[in-house]
N, C-alpha and C positions, 0 to 999 in steps of 0.2 A: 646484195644477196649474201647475207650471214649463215643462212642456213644451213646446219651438219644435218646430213643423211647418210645413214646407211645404206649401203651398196654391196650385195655378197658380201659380207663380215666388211669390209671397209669405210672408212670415214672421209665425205664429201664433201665439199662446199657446194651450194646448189650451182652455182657457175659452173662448178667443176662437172659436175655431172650435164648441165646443159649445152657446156662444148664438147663432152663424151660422146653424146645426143648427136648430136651435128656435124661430127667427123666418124658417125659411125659405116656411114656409107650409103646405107638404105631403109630404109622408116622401120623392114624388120628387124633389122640390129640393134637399133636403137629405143626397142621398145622396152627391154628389160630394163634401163635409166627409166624410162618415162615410168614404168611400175613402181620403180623406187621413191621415185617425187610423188606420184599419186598417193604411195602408201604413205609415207610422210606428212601429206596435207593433208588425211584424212587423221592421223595418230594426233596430228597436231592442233587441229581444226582452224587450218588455214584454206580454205575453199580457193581462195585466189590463186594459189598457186596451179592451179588448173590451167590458169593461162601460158603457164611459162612450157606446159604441155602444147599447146595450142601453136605455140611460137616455133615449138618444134614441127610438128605438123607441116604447120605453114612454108618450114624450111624443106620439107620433102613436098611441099606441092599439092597436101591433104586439107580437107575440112576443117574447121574445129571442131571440138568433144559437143555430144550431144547432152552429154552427163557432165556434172563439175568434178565429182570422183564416184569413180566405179563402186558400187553397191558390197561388191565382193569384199572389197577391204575395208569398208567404214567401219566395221562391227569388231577388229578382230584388235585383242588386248595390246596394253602401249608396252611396248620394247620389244614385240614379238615379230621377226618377220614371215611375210607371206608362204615363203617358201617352203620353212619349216612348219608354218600351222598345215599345208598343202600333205607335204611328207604326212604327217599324223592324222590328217584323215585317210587319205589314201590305205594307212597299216590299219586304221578300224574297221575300212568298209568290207564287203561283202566281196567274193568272185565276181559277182554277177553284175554288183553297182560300178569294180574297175570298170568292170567290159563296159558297162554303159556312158562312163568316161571319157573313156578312148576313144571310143566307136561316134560320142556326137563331137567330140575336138577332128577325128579325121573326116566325118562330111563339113563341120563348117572350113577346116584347112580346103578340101578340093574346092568347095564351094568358092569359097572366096580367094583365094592362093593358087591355084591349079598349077601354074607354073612349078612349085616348088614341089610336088609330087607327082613326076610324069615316068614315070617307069620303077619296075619291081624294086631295084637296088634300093630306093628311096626307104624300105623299111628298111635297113641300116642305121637310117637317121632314127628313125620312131624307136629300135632297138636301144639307139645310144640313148634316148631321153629317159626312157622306161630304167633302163638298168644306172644310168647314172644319176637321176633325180629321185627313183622312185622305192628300187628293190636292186640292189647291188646282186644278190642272189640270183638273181635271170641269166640262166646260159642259152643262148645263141639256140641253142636244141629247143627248150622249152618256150622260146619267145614262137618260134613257130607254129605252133600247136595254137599258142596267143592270139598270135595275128590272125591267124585264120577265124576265130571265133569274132576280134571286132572288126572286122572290113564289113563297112555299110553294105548293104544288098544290092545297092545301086551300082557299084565300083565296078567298072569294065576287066576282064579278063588278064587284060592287058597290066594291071596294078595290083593284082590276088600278089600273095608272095605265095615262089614258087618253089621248089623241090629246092633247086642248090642256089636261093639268094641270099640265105646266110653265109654260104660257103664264098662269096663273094665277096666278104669281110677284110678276111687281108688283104686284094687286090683294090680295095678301095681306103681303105687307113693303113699311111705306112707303118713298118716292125716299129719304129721305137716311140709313137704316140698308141700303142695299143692300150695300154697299162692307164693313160693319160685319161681323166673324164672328158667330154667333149666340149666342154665349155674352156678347155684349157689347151686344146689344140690348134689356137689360132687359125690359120689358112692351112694347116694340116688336114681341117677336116672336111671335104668335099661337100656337105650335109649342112654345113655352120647356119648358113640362114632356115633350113625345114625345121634344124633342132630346136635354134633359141624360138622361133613362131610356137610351134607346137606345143613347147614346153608352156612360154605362154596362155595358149589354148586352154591343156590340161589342168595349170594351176588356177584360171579364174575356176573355171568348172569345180574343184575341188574345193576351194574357197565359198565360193554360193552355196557347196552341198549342205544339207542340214546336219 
């Protein structure tokens, strides 16, 4: 395995990234590696490397890919990553097409994830993605006003964000990782698995967008 990937601004050996993978803990952890390989085999047009995904899988106990690589990132120019083409569509779209974003990333999350979004604080997590991947801009006040517009219609009572669930902020991230994006708070951050899923979520969706 020669292969260099990029990983958030850093340089991999695909090894390197497929034991990242495999001591991540739990198949959502370690989907952001698998993103990096996929995007790779697609930049590169190595299809095979799909299996070394599959291999991961296989080590959480999962199926293999239906897909050899995800649709979302076959198309997107070489040395570019995902994340940032995600960022720059997100700054061109519309109000209206965020919300529709958001709003289909949080039914397929309860859908299929429900665990990892079982009570109000959980926008915390959707908070930290929004303002740390997407629009540094977003205060805590205005994410509010947000959330209320994308929560699917279906979403029980019980999951709305509520009057003082942002106010519940510092009580759930301690004082010195506040400042910290959320990808860099290690086990500081109570949220770590809904973020990186999510985040996920929202970047294929934004990737597919036209």
């Amino acid at each position: 395995m020669r292969d260099i990937i990029l990983h958030d601004g850093l340089r991999f050996q695909l090894d390197e990234l497929v034991t990242l993978a495999k001591n991540a803990g739990s198949y959502v952890l370690a989907l952001p590696y698998m993103a990096s390989i996929l995007y790779h085999a697609a930049r590169t047009n190595q299809p095979q490397l799909a299996e070394v995904c599959n291999e991961i899988r296989a080590h959480y106990k999962l199926g293999a890919f239906a897909a050899v690589v995800p649709a979302s990132v076959q198309n997107l120019p070489s040395g570019t990553m995902p994340a940032d083409v995600a960022r720059r569509r997100w700054r061109g779209m519309t109000d209206e097409a965020r919300r529709d974003v958001l709003r289909g990333a949080l039914s397929e999350l309860r859908l299929r994830w429900a665990r990892l979004f079982e009570y109000k604080e959980c926008w915390i997590g959707i908070f930290l993605v929004v303002h740390d991947r997407l629009d540094g801009r977003v205060t805590k006040k205005d994410f509010h006003t947000f959330a209320e517009s994308v929560t699917p219609d279906d979403w029980p009572e019980r999951l709305r964000i509520g009057v003082r669930t942002m106010s519940n902020f510092g009580r759930s991230i301690v004082a010195e990782l506040r400042e910290e994006a959320y990808y860099d708070m290690g086990e500081g951050n109570p949220f770590q698995e809904l973020c990186e899923l999510f985040w996920q979520l929202v970047e294929d969706r934004l990737l597919r967008a036209a």
